[in-house]
N, C-alpha and C positions, 0 to 999 in steps of 0.2 A: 668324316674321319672318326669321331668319335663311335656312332654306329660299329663301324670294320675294327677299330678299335675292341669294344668290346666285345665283339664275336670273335677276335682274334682272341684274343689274352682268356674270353670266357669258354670258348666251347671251343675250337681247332684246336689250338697249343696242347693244354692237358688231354686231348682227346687225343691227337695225334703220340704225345710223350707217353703215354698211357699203352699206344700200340706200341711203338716202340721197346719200349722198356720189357715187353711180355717178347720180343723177337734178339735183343741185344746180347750178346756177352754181357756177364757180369762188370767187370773190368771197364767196359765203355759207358758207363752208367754215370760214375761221378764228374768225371769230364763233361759230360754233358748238360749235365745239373749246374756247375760252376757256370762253362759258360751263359746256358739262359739268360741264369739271373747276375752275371755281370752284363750282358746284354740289355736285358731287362732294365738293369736299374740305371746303366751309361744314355738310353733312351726317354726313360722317365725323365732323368735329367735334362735331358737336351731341351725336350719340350717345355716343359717347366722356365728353362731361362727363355728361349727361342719366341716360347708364346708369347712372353710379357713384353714382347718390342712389339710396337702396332708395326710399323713397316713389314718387319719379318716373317711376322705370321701366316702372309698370303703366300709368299715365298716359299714359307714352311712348307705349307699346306701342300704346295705345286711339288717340292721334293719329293715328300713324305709320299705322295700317291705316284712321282713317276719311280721310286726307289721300290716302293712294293712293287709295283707292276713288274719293274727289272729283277726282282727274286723270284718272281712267281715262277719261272721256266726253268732258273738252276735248281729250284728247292721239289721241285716237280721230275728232275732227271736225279737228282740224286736220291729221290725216294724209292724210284724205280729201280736203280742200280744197286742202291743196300738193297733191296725187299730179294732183285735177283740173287745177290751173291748170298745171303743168308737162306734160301729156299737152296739154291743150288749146294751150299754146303752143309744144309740138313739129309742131303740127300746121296750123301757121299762117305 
């Protein structure tokens, strides 16, 4: 977890927000940056209390990787949907 961890948070995230932000309306920029980082830091948090219970932690863990798994296919279709609709409305 930590590994996916920091490959997430170090190289996907800014790499992906990076693409993004170069394809976005102006306008949709700051809403996105709020959410992140209330995301961001509502998670940090969780883990932080979450880990310090020995019980929870294995628990944590078993979430934490089927919850990614389960985003993997929304976050995967709606990349594809924005990328079409902004290619298609460059093109109009």
């Amino acid at each position: 977890l930590l590994s996916f961890s920091l490959y997430f948070c170090l190289l996907h995230a800014p790499r992906q927000s990076a693409d993004l932000n170069k394809q976005l309306p102006q306008w949709w920029r700051k809403p996105i940056v709020v959410a992140a980082l209330a995301t961001s830091w509502a998670t940090a948090g969780a883990w932080f209390y979450f880990s310090s219970l020995p019980i929870v932690s294995e628990r944590l863990a078993l979430i934490l990787i089927v919850g990614m798994a389960s985003l993997t296919v929304p976050h995967m279709l709606l990349d594809a949907i924005l990328l079409h609709r902004l290619s298609r409305a460059k093109h109009t």
